[in-house]
C-alpha positions as a Markdown table, in Angstrom:
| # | Residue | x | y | z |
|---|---|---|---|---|
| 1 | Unk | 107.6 | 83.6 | 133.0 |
| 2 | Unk | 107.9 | 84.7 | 129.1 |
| 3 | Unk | 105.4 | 86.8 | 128.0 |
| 4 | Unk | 102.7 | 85.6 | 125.8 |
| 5 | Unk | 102.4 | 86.7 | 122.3 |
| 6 | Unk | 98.4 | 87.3 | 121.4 |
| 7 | Unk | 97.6 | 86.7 | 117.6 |
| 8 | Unk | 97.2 | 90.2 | 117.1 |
| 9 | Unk | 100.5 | 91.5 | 118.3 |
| 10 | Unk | 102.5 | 88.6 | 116.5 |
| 11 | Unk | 105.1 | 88.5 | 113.9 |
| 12 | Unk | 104.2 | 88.1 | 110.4 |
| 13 | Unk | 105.9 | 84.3 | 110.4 |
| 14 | Unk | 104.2 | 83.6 | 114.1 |
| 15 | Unk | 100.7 | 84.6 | 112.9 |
| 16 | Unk | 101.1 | 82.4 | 109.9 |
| 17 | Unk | 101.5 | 79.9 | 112.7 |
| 18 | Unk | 98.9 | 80.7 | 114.3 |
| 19 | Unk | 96.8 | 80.3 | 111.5 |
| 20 | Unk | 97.9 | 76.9 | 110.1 |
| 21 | Unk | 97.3 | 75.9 | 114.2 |
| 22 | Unk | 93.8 | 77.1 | 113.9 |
| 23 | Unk | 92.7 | 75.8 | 110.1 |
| 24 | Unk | 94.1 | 72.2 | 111.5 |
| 25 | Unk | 92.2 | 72.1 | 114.8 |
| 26 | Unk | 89.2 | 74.2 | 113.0 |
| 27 | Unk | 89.6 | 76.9 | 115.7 |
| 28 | Unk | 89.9 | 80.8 | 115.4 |
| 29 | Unk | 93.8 | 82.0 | 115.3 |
| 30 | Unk | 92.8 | 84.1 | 118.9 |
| 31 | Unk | 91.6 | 80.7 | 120.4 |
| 32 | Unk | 95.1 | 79.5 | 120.0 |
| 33 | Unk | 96.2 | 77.9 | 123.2 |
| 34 | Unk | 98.8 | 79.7 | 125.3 |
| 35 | Unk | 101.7 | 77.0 | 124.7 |
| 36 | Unk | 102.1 | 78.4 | 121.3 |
| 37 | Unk | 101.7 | 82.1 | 122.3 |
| 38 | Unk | 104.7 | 81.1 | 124.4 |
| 39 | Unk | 106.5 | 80.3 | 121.7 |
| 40 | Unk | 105.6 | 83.2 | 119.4 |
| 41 | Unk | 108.3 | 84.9 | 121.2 |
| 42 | Unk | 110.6 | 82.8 | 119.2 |
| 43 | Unk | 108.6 | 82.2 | 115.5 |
| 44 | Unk | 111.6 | 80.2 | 114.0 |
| 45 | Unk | 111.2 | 77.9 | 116.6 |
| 46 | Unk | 107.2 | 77.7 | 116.8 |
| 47 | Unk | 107.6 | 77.1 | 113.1 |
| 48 | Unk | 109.7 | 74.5 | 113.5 |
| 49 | Unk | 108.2 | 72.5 | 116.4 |
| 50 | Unk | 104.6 | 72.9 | 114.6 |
| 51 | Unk | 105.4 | 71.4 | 111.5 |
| 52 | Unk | 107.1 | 68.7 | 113.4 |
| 53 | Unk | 104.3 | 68.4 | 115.7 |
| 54 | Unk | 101.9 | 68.2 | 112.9 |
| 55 | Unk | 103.5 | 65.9 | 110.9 |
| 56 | Unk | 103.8 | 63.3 | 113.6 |
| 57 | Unk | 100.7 | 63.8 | 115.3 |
| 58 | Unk | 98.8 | 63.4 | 112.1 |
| 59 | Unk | 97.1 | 60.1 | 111.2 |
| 60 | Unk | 99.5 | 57.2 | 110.9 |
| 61 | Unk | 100.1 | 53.6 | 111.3 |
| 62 | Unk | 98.8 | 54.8 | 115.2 |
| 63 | Unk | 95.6 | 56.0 | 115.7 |
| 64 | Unk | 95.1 | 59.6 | 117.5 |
| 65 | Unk | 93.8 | 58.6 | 120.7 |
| 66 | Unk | 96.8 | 56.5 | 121.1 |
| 67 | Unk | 99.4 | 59.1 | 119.7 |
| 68 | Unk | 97.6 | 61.5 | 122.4 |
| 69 | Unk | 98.2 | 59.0 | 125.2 |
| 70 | Unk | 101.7 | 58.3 | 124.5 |
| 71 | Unk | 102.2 | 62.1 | 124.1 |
| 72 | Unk | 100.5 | 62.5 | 128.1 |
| 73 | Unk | 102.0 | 59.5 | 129.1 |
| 74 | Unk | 105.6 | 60.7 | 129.0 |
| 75 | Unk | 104.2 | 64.5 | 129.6 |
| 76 | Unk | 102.8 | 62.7 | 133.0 |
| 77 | Unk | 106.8 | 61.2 | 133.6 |
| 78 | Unk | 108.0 | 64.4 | 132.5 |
| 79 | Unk | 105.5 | 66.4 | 135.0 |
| 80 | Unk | 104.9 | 69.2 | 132.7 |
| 81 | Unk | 101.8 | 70.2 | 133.8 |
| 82 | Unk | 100.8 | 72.2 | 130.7 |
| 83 | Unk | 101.5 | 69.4 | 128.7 |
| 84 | Unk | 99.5 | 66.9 | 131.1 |
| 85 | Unk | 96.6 | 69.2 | 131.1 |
| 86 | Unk | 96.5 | 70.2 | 126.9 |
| 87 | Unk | 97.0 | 66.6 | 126.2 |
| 88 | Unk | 94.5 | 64.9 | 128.6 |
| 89 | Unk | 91.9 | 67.3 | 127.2 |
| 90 | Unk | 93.0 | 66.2 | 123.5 |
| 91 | Unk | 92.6 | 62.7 | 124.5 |
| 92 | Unk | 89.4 | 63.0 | 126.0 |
| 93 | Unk | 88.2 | 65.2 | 122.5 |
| 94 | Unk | 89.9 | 62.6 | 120.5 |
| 95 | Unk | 87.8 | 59.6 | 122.1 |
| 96 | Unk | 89.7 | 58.9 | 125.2 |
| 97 | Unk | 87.3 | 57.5 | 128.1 |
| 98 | Unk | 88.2 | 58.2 | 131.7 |
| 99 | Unk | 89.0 | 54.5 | 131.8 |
| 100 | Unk | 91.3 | 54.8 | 129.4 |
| 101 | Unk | 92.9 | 57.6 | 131.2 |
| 102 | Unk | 93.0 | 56.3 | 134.7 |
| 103 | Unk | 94.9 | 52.4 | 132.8 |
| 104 | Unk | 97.2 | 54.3 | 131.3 |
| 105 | Unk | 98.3 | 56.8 | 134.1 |
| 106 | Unk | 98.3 | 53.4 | 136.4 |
| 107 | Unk | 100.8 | 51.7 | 133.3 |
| 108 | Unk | 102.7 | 55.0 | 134.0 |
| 109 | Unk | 103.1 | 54.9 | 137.5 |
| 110 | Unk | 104.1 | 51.3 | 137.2 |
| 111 | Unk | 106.5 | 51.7 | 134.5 |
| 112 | Unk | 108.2 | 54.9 | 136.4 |
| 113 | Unk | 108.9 | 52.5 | 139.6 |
| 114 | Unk | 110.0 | 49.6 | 137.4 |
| 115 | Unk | 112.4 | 51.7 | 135.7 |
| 116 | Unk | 113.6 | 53.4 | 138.9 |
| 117 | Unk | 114.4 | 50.1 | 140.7 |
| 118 | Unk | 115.9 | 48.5 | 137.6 |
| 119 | Unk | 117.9 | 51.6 | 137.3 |
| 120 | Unk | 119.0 | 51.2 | 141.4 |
| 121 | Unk | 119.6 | 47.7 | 140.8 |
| 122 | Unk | 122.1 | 48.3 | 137.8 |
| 123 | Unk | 120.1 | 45.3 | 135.8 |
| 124 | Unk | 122.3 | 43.9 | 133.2 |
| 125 | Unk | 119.7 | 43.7 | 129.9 |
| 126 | Unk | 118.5 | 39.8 | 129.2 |
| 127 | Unk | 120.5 | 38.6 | 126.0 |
| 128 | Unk | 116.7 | 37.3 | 124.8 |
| 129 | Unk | 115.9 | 41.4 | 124.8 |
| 130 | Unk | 118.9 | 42.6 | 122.5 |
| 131 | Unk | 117.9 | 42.3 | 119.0 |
C-alpha cells in the first residue's frame, strides 16, 4: 500500500493540488480525500489527473448527477472499491436518490452479462449498428 501524503507534509506542486481540490469542492485542503493523498506521492501525475478530472467532471452538455453515475457505473465494472464508494457518495451529494442508484447498478449488472455472453458468443456487429 503507498503511503499517504497529508497536506501538511506535501510538495510545494501537490499542496497547490490540494488546494485547487478544496476551493472547487469548498472543502479544507486537510479534508482532502485519501485518493489524492495517494497520489501526492507522484505531484506531476496528481496535477495531471486533476486538471483532467476537473475539466471533464465540470458542468457540460451532461448534467453532474449523471457524469457521477457514469463515473460509478464503470467504477462498479471496474470493481474499484474506492472509486465505487467516493463516487456513490458524490452521487448521492450531487442529487442522486437511492432509486437512482439501485436502476443503474441493475443497468450495470445487465450490461456486464450482456457483454460477457456477446463476447462468449463471438457476435458479429449488426450492419444497422455501424455508422
Amino acid at each position: 500500500m503507498v503511503k499517504l501524503v497529508e497536506y501538511g507534509e506535501a510538495s510545494p506542486q501537490a499542496r497547490a493540488v490540494f488546494e485547487d481540490i478544496a476551493r472547487t469542492r469548498g472543502i479544507e485542503p486537510h479534508e482532502v480525500n485519501n485518493v489524492w493523498k495517494a497520489m501526492a506521492t507522484h505531484p506531476e501525475n496528481m496535477q495531471r489527473f486533476w486538471e483532467r478530472a476537473k475539466t471533464i467532471m465540470a458542468p457540460g452538455v451532461l448534467d453532474a448527477v449523471t457524469k457521477e453515475l457514469i463515473y460509478l457505473a464503470v467504477s462498479i465494472s471496474q470493481q474499484c472499491e474506492y472509486c465505487v464508494a467516493s463516487h456513490s457518495f458524490q452521487a448521492r451529494r450531487k442529487g442522486a436518490s437511492e432509486a437512482m442508484l439501485a436502476e443503474m447498478i441493475a443497468i450495470v449488472g445487465l450490461a456486464v452479462e450482456g457483454n460477457r455472453m456477446a463476447s462468449a458468443y463471438q457476435v458479429p456487429v449488426d450492419d444497422a449498428f455501424r455508422q
